[in-house]
C-alpha positions as CSV (number, residue, x, y, z in Angstrom):
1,X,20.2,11.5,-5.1
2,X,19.0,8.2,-5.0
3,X,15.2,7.8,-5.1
4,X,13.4,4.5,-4.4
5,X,10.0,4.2,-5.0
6,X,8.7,2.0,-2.5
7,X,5.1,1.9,-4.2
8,X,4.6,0.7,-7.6
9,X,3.5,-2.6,-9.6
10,X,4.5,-5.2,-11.3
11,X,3.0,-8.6,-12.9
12,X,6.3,-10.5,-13.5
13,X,6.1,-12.8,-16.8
14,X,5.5,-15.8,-14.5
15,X,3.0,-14.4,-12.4
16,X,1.1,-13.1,-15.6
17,X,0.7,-16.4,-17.6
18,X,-0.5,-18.1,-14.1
19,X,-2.6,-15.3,-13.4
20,X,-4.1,-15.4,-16.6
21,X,-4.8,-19.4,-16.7
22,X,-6.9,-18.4,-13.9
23,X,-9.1,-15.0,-14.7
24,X,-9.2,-16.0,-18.8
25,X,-9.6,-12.9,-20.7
26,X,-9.0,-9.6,-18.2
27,X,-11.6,-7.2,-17.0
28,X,-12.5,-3.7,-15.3
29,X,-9.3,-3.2,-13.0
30,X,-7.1,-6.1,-14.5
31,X,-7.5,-5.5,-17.8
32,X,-6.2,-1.9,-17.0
33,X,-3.6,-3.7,-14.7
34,X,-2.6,-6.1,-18.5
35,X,-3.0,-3.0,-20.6
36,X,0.2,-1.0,-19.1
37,X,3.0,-2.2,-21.0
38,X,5.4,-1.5,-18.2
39,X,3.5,-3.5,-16.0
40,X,4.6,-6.6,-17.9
41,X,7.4,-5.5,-20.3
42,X,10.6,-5.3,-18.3
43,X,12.6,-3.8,-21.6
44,X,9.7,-0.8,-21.6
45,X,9.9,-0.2,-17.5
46,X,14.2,-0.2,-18.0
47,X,13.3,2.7,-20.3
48,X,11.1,4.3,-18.4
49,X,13.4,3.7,-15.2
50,X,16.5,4.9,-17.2
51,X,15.2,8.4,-18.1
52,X,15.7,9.3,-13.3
53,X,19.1,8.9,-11.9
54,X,19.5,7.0,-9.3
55,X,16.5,5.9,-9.5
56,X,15.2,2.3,-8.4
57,X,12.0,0.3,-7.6
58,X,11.0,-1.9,-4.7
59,X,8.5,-4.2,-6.4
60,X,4.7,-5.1,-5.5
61,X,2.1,-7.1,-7.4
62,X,-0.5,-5.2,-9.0
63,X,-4.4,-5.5,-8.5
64,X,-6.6,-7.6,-8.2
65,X,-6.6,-9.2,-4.9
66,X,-5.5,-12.5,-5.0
67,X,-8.6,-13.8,-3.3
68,X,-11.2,-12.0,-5.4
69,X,-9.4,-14.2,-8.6
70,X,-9.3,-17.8,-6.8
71,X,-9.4,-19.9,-3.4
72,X,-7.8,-22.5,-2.0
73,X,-4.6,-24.1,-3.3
74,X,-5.0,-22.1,-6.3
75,X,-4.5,-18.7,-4.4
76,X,-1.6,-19.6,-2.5
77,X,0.5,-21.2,-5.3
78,X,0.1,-17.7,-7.0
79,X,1.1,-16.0,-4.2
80,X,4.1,-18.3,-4.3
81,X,5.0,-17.9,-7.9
82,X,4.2,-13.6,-7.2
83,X,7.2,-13.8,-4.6
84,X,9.3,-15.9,-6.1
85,X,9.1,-14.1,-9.2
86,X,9.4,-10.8,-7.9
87,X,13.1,-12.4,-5.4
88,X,14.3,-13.5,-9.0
89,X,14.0,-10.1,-10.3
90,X,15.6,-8.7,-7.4
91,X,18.4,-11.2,-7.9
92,X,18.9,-10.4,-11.2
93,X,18.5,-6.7,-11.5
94,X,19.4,-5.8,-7.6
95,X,21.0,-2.1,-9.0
96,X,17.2,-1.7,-10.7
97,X,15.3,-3.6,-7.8
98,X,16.9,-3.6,-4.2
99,X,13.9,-5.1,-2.8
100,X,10.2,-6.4,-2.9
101,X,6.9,-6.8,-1.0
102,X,4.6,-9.8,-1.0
103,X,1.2,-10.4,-1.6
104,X,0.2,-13.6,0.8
105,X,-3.2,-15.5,0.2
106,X,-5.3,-13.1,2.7
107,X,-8.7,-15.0,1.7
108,X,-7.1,-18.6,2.8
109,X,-7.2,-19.6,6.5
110,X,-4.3,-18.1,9.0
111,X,-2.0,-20.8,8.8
112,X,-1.9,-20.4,4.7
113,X,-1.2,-16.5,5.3
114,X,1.7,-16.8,8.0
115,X,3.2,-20.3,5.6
116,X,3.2,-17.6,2.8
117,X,4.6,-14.3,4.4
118,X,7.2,-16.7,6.6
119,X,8.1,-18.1,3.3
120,X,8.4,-14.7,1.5
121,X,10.1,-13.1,4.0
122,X,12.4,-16.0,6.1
123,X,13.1,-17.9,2.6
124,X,13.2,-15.3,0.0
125,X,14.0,-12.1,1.4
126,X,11.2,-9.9,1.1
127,X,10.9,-6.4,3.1
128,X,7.4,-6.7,4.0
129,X,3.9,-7.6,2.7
130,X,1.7,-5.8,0.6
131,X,-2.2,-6.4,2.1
132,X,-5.7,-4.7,0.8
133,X,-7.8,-2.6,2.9
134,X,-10.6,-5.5,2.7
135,X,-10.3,-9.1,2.3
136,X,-13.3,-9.8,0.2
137,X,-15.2,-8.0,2.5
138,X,-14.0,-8.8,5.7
139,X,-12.1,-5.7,7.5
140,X,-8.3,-6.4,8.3
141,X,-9.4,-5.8,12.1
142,X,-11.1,-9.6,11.8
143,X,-10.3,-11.6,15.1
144,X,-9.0,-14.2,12.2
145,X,-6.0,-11.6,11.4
146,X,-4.8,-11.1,14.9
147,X,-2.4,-13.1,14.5
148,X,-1.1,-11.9,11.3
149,X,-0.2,-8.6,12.3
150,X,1.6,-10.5,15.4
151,X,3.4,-11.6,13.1
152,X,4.3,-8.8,10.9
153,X,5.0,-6.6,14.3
154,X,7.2,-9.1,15.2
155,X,9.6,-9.3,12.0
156,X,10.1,-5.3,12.1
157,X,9.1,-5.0,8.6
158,X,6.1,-3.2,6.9
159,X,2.8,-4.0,5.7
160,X,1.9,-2.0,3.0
161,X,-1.7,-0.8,2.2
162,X,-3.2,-1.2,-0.7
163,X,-6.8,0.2,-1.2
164,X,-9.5,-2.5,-2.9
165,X,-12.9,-1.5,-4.3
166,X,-14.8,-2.4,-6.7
167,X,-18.0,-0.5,-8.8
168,X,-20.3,-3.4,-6.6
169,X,-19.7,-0.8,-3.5
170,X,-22.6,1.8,-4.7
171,X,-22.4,5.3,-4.4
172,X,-26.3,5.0,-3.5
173,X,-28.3,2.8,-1.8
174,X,-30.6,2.6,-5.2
175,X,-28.7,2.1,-7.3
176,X,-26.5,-1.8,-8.6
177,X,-23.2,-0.4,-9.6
178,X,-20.9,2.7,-8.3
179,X,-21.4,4.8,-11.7
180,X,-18.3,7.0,-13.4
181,X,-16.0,4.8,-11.8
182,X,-16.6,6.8,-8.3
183,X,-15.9,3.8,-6.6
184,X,-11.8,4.4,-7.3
185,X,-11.8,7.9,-7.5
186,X,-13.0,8.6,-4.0
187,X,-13.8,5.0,-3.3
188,X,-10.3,4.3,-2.6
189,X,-9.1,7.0,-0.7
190,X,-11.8,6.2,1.4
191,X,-11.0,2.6,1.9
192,X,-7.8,3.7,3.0
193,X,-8.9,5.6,5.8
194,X,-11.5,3.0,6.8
195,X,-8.9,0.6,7.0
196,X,-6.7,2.5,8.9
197,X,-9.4,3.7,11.6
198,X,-10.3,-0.1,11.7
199,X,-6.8,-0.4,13.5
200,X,-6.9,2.4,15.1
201,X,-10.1,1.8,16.8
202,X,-9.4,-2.0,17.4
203,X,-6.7,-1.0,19.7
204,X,-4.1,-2.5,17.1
205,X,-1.2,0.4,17.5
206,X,-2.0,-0.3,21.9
207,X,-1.7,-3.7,21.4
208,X,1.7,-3.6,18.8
209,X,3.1,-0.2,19.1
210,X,5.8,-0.8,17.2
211,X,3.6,-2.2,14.3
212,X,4.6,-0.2,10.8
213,X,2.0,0.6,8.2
214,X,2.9,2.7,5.0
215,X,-0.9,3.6,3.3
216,X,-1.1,4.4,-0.4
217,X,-1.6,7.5,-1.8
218,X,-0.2,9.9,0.8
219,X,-2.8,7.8,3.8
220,X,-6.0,8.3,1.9
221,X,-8.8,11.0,3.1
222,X,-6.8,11.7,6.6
223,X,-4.6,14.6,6.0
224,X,-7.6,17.2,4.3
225,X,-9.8,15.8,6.8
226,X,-7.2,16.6,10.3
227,X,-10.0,18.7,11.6
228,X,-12.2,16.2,11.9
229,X,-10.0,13.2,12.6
230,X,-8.9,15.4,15.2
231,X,-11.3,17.4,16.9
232,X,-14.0,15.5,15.7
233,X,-12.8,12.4,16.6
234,X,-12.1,13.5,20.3
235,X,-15.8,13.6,21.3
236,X,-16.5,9.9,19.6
237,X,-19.6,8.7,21.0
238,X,-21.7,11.8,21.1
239,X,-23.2,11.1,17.4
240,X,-23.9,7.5,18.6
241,X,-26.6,5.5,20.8
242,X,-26.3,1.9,20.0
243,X,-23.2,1.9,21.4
244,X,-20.7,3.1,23.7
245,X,-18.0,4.6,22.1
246,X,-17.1,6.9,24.8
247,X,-16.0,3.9,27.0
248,X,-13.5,3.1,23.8
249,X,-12.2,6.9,23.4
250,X,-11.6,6.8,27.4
251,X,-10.0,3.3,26.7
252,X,-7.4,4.2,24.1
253,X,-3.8,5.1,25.3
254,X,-4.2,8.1,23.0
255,X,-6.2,10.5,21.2
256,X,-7.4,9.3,18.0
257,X,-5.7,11.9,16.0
258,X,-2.3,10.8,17.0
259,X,-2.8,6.7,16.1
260,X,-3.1,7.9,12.9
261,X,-0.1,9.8,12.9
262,X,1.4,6.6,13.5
263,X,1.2,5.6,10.1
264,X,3.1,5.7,7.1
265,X,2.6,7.6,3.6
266,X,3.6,7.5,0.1
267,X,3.8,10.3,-2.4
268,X,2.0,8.4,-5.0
269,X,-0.7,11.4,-5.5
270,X,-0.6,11.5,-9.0
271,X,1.0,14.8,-9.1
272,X,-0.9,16.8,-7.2
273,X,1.2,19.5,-5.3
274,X,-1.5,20.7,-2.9
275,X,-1.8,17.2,-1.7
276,X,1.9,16.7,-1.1
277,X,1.7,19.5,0.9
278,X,-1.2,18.8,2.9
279,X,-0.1,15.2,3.1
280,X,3.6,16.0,4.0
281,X,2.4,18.3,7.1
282,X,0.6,15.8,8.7
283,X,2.6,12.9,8.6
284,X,5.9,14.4,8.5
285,X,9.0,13.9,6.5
286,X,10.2,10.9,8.6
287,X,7.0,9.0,8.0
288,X,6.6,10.0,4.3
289,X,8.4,7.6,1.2
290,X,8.6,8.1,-1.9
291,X,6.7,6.3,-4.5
292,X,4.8,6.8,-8.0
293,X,2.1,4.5,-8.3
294,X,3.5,3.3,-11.7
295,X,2.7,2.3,-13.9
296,X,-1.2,3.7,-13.7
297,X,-0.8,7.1,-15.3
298,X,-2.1,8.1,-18.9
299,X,1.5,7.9,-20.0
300,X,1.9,4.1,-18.7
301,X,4.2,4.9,-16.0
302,X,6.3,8.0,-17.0
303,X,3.8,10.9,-15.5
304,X,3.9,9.9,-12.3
305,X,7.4,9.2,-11.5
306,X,8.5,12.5,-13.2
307,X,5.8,14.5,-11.6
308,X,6.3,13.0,-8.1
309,X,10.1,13.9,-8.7
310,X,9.2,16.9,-9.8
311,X,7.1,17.9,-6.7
312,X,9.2,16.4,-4.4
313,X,12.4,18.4,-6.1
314,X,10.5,21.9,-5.6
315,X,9.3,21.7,-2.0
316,X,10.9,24.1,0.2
317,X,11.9,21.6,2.9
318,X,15.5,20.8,3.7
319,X,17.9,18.5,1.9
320,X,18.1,16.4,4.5
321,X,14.3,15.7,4.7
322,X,14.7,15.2,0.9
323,X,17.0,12.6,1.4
324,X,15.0,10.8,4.0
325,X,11.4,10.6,1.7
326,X,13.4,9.3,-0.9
327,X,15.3,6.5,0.3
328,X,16.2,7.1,3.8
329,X,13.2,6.6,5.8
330,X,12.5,2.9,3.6
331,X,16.1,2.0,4.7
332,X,15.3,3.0,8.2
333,X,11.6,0.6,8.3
334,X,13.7,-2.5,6.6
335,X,17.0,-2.0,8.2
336,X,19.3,-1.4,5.0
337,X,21.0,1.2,3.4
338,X,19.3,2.4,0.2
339,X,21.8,5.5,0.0
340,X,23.5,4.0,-2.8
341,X,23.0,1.6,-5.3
């Protein structure tokens, strides 16, 4: 069966040596980013592709952000040599790669991020945008990235949501630095779910309905915590006095609970069953894709495809829902056949 793994990254050779003209030597989560040798080597992720039939990779740029690196003219040029990299390995390998996401300048002003995604997706055929669940700071519910989302809404394609963090987001109050690297392990999940209840409470899925989202590792915190995105969530306002939340749950077309089921998720949960499980009953099989995360696993990429396939291989769902996580529901969002290669 054909599996495409809709979530995974990639610092093409271009991309790296402009990248790296810009950050000097790598640190914290880019010099784990430079340290995967799949990440760069395209001979070492061929092996590690070849060992899955039918398997295949729709490509995204790997952390950091591009505007925690640089500003200006600096940040969009490498967003322009990330997507045309990544369209010339589609080009070239198109059995290997049927597709790619882009990574436009989100820290530059709106008419740099709408130049770049037009020009990634209108002139070089990519299937969506890949955007963090911050922007230095700023949440993706900013007036500033109304338009934006118009946008995205309005080509039919995906944004995809990456979670950012960094150890300067303390687990305390008293203390400088997240410590134990907290800040990813929960950090992240919970910046997925923040960012997604940013649109959710903005009114974004009211406004742009059809807007599609697919969230990183299986949508964060908001599958284990139903109960209280559910239930909890339907009484907003009760725990609050400085402002009038109630007025805003009375206001949205929906309950809470079911904006979020709105939403995409991957598989790329690192292998854990129980979350697949927990994951794949809330958001379904047609809203679930299939995706590895690779290559950040202690085995530089091969773990987490094999144990995703694994995972996804012993579920006791039908074939037909098999078929559609991995590579019929990514057709479906981007209009293509992935069936075959």
């Amino acid at each position: 069966m054909r599996k495409v793994d809709v979530f995974n990254h990639i610092w093409p050779r271009p991309y790296y040596e402009a990248l790296s003209k810009l950050t000097g030597p790598m640190t914290d989560i880019t010099r784990r980013s430079e340290a995967q040798p799949m990440m760069i080597d395209l001979d070492e992720r061929f092996r590690i592709m070849d060992a899955h039939e039918g398997y295949c990779q729709i490509l995204s740029l790997g952390s950091p952000p591009l505007e925690l690196i640089t500003k200006g003219r600096h940040a969009t040029d490498l967003s322009r040599i990330g997507t045309e990299s990544q369209a010339e390995l589609v080009e070239k390998h198109p059995d290997r790669f049927p597709g790619f996401i882009a990574s436009p300048p989100m820290g530059e002003d709106i008419s740099a991020i709408l130049d770049a995604c037009r020009y990634a997706i209108e002139d070089c055929g990519a299937i969506g945008v890949q955007v963090y669940t911050n922007v230095g700071g700023v949440a993706l519910d900013a007036p500033k990235f109304v338009p934006f989302w118009d946008y995205m809404a309005a080509t039919g394609l995906p944004v995809w949501l990456h979670p950012a963090r960094g150890a300067g987001m303390t687990d305390y109050a008293s203390e400088p630095l997240s410590q134990y690297e907290i800040w990813w392990t929960f950090g992240w999940p919970y910046e997925t779910s923040a960012a997604m209840a940013r649109l959710v409470f903005s009114k974004t899925f009211d406004r742009l309905p059809d807007l599609k989202v697919i969230t990183h590792h299986g949508g964060g915190m908001i599958p284990f915590f139903e109960g209280r995105v559910g239930p909890g969530w339907d009484v907003l306002g009760v725990r609050t006095s400085d402002a009038d939340y109630g007025k805003l749950l009375k206001d949205l077309k929906k309950r809470p609970i079911n904006y979020f089921r709105m939403f995409y998720a991957d598989t790329a949960l690192f292998g854990a069953k129980a979350a697949q499980v927990c994951a794949l009953d809330f958001f379904g099989s047609d809203r679930t894709l299939f995706a590895s995360d690779a290559p950040f696993d202690p085995e530089g990429g091969r773990m987490f495809i094999r144990d995703t396939i694994r995972i996804l291989d012993m579920l006791d769902i039908p074939q037909a829902d098999r078929a559609a996580i991995y590579h019929g529901n990514i057709g479906r969002l981007v209009g293509r056949d992935f069936s075959t290669a």
